[in-house]
DRENZA-894362 format. One record per residue (C-alpha): x, y, z. Coordinates in steps of 0.05 Angstrom, whole numbers, plus 5000, padded with zeros to 4 digits. Layout:
BEGIN
XYZ
...
end
This chain:
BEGIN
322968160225
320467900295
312768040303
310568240379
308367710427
306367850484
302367210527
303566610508
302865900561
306165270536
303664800596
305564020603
298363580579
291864060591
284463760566
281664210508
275964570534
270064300499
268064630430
261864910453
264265320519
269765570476
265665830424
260766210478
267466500511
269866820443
262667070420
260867440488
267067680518
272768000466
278468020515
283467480552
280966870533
283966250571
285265620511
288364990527
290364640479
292263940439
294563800380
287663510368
284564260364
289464680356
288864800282
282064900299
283465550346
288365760297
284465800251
278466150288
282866670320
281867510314
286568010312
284168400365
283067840415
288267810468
288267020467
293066700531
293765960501
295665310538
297864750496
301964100493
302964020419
307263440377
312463800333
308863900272
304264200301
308564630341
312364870273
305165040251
303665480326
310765820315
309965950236
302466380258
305966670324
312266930271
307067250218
301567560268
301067980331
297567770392
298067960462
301967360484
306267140541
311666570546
310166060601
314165440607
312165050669
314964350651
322164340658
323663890609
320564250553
324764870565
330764740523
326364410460
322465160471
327165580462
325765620389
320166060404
323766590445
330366590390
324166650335
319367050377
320367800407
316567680472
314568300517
313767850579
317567260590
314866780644
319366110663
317966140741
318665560781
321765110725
329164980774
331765260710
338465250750
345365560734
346165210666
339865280631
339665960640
344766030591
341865720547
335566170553
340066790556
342266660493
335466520463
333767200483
341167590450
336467930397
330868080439
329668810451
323668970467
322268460541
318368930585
317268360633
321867780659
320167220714
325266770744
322666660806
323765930839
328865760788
335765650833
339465970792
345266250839
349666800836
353066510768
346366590744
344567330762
351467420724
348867170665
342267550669
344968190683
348668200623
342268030584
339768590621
344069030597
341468940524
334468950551
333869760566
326069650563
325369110624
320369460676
318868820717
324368360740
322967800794
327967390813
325067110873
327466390917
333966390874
339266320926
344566830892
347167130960
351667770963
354567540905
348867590862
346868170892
352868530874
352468320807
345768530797
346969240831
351869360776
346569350716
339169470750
341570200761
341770280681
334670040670
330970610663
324470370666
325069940728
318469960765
317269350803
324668880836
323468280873
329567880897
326567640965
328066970991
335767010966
340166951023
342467741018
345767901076
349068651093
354068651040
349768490982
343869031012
350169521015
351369460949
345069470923
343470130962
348570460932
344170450862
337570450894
336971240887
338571200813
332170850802
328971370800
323170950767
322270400813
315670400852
316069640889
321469380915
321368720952
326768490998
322367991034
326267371080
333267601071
338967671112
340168421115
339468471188
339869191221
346169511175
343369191118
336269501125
339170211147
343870211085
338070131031
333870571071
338371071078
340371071007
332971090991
330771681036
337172171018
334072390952
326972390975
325571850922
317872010898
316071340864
317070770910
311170760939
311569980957
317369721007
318369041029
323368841085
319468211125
323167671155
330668081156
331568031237
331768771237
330268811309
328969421356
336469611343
335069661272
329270071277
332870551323
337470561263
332470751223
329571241249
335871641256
337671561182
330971711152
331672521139
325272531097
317672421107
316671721086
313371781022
311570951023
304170771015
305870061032
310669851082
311569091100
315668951170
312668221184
317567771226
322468311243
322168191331
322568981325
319268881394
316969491435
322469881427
321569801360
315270001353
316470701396
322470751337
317570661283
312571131313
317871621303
320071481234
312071541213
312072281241
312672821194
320572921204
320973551260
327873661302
323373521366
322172861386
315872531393
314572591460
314573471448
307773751450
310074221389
311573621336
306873611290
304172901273
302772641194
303072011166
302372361093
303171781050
302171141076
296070731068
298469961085
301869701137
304969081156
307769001223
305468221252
309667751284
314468301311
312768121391
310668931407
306868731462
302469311499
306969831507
309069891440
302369831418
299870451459
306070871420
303170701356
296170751371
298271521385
300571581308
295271181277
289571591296
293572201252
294771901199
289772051151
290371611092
291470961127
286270401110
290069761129
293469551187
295268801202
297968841287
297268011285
302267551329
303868211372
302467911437
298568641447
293068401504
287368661527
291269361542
294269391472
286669201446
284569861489
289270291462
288470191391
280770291400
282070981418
285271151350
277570931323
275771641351
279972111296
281471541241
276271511194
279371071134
281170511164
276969961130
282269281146
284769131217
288468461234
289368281292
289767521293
292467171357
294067771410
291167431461
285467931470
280267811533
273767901541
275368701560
280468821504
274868611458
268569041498
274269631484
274569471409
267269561406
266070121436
271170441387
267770171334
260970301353
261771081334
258271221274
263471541229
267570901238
270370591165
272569971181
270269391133
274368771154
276168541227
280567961238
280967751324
281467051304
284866541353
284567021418
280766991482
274367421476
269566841493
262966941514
262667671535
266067871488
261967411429
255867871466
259468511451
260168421382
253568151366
251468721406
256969121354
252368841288
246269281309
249869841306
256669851265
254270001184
261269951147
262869221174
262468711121
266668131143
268567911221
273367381240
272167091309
274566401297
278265991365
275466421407
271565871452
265366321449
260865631453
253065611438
251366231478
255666611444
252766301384
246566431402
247667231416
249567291335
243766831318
239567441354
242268021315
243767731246
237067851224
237768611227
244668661197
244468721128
251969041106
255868401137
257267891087
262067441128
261967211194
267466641211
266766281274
269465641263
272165191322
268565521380
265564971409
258265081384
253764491380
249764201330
242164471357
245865241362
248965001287
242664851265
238965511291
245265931262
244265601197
236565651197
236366401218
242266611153
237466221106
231466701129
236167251129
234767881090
241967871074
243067301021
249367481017
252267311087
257066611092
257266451161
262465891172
261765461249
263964811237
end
């Protein structure tokens, strides 16, 4: 009769935490307690150990000792996961996933490769009840997403499978389409970084909408390009799937054509909360595309005065390093200020300027839950940045974290946001690092610190600010009433 483990970490050599910290740890906190382990204490902690402690252990033991941490791990429950990070001690481990039933299996970044995963596939023939399984950074290939999947197939329980940076291509892909489809309690798929191109997507969309129980499902630096991207969207959006909630498709050279695809294909409001399109060069046609998709789906186009605009789900989202430049900026801009329920945008790499800066300050006016904008390296002036201020000068503004690191703003603009301190409430931290603002831009924050008191990070590293304005930076944060603001300028 297996007993239920759930966390446990075999690590390579790990010092034992002294007696005395460990004792502390387990009187005043009875949850997760971190344990590493030698075969110089581990009787010790086996002996001291309670039921009802969810203990995550890290140990490097000799072999009788080992027999002893198996014979305790077959006879008691514990909340314990299975983490082998030394490669060499996978195969002498797998005694204690064939004697064992895990819940969550952990053997990431182990280059586990094709051959060993056999062997761990048939450690695991008996093992029912594996809620979670981690693969990711193994190399396994497409002979070894064969093997899993028909370890899957015994595995009806699995709700977290990440197979991440394993290089099994189309072929993999197809395999895995074949059995992910019958795991009912699928929740959260990650195969990114796998060399996928259009066929493999193709297949895989074709099961997509029988998950009906998947919620995340990262696709991340593949090769699906535009037919690969419209085939699992499509499949995706045609039942109106309600639990995915969190999409991944960065880094899949999607392109404007793709999004054009897209938006043609998608017959649905998009129900995603969290949409990741990093790296795609969707570009400004793109971008108009996207605008579209994020409408609430109407026969008119965007452009009609009767469509009505709703962004009714999403929350998060990801579109940097997709070169949409001003004019696709201004299309989104129109959206963003509707949608209602949106709190983080990252815009960085865009290459939006000071007009694209102006244009998203105006959707400040109507959208009042934005709390995280990024908008690293856009090249934004002096006036893109006065524009961003004035937006978020109005008082029913939300937004919390502000990233215009490596642009242009300088020392007007450092002025403007200082100037922003005195009267924005909800900003907490403020990125204007490489932004050449120089001591008398230093200088203008120096002036208004003292009567912020809700910012608790200010980054202006490499700005060319000398040691006397470092100095008087660094003496007017110690006098602060704030003692909680990090200011970083070297």
């Amino acid at each position: 009769m297996f007993s239920t483990v759930k966390k446990i970490f075999l690590l390579d050599i790990l010092e034992a935490i002294p007696d005395e910290d460990w004792r502390r740890n387990w009187i005043c906190f009875e949850k997760t307690i971190m344990l590493r382990m030698t075969s110089k204490n581990a009787q010790h902690i086996i002996d001291k150990m309670q039921l009802h402690v969810n203990v995550c252990l890290k140990f490097n033991l000799d072999d009788e000792m080992f027999k002893t941490m198996l014979s305790y791990l077959s006879n008691y429950k514990h909340n314990v996961s299975l983490k082998i990070i030394n490669k060499g001690m996978i195969v002498s481990h797998l005694k204690v996933i064939e004697q064992v039933e895990l819940i969550n299996l952990n053997l990431s970044c182990n280059d586990i490769g094709p051959k060993n995963i056999n062997f761990i596939a048939f450690a695991l023939r008996n093992n029912t009840s594996l809620v979670s399984l981690n693969l990711n950074s193994n190399n396994i290939g497409n002979t070894g997403v064969a093997t899993i999947s028909q370890l899957l197939t015994k595995c009806k329980k699995i709700s977290c499978l990440k197979l991440n940076s394993n290089n099994i291509g189309d072929i993999g892909a197809t395999d895995l389409s074949k059995v992910i489809s019958q795991l009912n309690n699928l929740a959260f798929l990650d195969i990114s970084n796998n060399k996928i191109g259009p066929i493999g997507a193709n297949d895989l969309a074709q099961v997509l909408n029988q998950c009906t129980s998947l919620t995340s499902l990262k696709l991340y630096d593949n090769n699906l390009g535009p037919d690969g991207v419209e085939s699992i969207v499509d499949k995706l959006t045609q039942t109106q799937n309600t639990s995915l909630t969190d999409l991944n498709l960065s880094f899949n050279m999607i392109g404007p054509d793709g999004m054009k695809k897209l938006s043609k294909v998608i017959c649905y409001p998009l129900l995603i909360t969290n949409l990741h399109l990093f790296g795609n060069n969707i570009e400004s046609d793109g971008a108009t595309s996207l605008a579209n998709i994020l409408v609430q789906f109407h026969t008119e186009t965007l452009e009609s005065p009767m469509v009505t605009v709703q962004c009714p789900a999403l929350t998060s989202l990801n579109i940097g390093a997709n070169q949409i430049g001003p004019n696709g900026t201004e299309s989104l801009s129109r959206i963003f200020e509707h949608c209602t329920s949106l709190t983080s945008i990252d815009f960085s790499l865009n290459n939006i300027g000071d007009n694209g800066a102006t244009s998203l300050a105006t959707m400040f006016g109507n959208n009042k839950t934005l709390t995280h904008l990024n908008l690293y390296y856009n090249k934004i002036g002096p006036k893109g940045g006065t524009s961003l201020v004035n937006g978020l000068g109005q008082q029913k503004v939300a937004i919390k974290y502000l990233d215009l690191g490596m642009n242009r703003i300088g020392q007007e603009g450092a002025s403007s946001f200082a100037e922003l301190l005195l009267q924005n409430k909800s900003l907490t931290k403020l990125d204007l690092s490489h932004n050449n603002i120089g001591d008398i831009g230093a200088n203008h924050f120096s002036r208004v610190i003292p009567y912020n008191t809700s910012l608790t990070l200010l980054n202006l590293l490499r700005n060319n600010i000398g040691d006397i304005e470092i100095s008087n930076l660094s003496r007017v944060i110690a006098n602060t009433q704030s003692k909680s603001l990090t200011c970083k300028y070297i």
